[in-house]
C-alpha positions in Angstrom: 0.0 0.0 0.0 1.4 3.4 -1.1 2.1 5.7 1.7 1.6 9.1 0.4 2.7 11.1 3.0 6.3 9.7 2.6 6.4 10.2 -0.7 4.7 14.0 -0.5 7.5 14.4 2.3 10.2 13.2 -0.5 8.6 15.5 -3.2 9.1 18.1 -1.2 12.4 17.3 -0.2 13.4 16.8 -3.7 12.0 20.0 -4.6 13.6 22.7 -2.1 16.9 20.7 -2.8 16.3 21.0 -6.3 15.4 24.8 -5.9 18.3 25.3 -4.0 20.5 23.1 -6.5 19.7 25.4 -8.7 23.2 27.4 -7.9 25.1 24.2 -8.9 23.6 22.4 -11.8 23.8 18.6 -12.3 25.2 18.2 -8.6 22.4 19.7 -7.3 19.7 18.1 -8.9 21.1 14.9 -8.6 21.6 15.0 -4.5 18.2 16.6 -4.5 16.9 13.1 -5.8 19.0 11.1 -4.0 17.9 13.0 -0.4 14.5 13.3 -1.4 14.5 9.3 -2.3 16.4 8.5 0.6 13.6 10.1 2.7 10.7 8.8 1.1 12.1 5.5 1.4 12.9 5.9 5.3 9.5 6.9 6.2 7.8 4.3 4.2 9.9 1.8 5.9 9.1 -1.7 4.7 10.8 -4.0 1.8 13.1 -2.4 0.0 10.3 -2.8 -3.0 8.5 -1.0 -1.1 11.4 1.8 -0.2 12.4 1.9 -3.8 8.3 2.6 -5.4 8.1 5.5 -2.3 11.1 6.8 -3.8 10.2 6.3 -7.3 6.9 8.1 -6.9 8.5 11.6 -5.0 10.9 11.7 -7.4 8.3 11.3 -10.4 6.1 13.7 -9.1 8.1 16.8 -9.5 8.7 16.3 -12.9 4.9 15.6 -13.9 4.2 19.1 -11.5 7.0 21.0 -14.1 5.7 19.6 -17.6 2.1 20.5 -16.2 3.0 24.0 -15.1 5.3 24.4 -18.2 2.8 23.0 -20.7 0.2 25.8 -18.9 2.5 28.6 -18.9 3.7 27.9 -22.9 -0.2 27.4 -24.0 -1.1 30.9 -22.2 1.8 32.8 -23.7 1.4 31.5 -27.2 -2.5 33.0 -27.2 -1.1 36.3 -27.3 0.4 35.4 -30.7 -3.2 34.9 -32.5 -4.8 31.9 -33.5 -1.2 31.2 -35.0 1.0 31.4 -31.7 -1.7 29.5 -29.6 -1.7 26.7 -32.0 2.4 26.8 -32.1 2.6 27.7 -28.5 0.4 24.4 -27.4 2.2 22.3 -29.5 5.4 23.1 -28.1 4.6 23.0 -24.7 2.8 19.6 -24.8 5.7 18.7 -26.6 7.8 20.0 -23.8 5.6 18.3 -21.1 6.1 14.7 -22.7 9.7 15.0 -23.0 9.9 16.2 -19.2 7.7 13.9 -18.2 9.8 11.2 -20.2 12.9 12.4 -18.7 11.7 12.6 -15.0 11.0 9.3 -15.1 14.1 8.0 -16.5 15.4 10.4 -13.8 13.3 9.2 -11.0 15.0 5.5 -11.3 18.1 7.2 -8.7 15.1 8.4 -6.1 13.8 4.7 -6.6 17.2 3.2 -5.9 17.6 5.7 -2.7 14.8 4.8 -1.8 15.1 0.7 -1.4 18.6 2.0 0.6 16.5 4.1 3.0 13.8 1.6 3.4 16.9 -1.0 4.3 18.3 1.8 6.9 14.8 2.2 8.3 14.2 -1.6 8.2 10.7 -2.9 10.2 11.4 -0.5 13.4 10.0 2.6 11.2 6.5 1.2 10.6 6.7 0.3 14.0 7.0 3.7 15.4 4.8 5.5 13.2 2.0 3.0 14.0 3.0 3.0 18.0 2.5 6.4 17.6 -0.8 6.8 16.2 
């Protein structure tokens, strides 16, 4: 069973990171999947199946958030080109928005592989705590 918040809790870890990677391209970006795998996978807790499909999913969801808010923000600055630029301006952002979402899931394999890691770390005494605790 998917735990969300853990992978909502990655997502967002993967996204500040990323933010802040921003400053150092490539390196950035890359420990910003890593961490934010790495967490998702820790608070899921479980197999490492299980750490690694947390992972996968916070590290997926950023890129689907970009190509949709790309794909939005291309569409709306192509209308003010006329029929014309709408047309051209759609196209090329759902064009844009498949190829980011393409590549953030090719991308999202290392937040899936961070995450099986952290679910190892966390091992069956996560679960535990979180359910003690509720």
């Amino acid at each position: 069973m998917t735990n969300w918040r853990a992978a909502v809790v990655g997502f967002l870890v993967i996204t500040v990171l990323g933010a802040v990677g921003v400053v150092v391209p490539g390196l950035g970006q890359l420990a910003a999947g890593l961490i934010g795998g790495f967490v998702a996978g820790y608070m899921a807790g479980g197999s490492l199946g299980s750490g690694a499909w947390h992972g996968l999913l916070a590290g997926s969801l950023g890129g689907i958030a970009a190509a949709a808010i790309l794909w939005l923000g291309l569409t709306v600055i192509g209308f003010v080109g006329g029929p014309v630029g709408a047309a051209l301006g759609s196209l090329g952002g759902l064009v844009l928005a498949v190829s980011i979402v393409a590549f953030s899931m090719i991308v999202a394999l290392e937040s899936a592989v961070a995450g099986a890691i952290g679910a190892a770390v966390a091992g069956d005494e996560e679960p535990r705590r979180r359910t003690a605790a509720r």
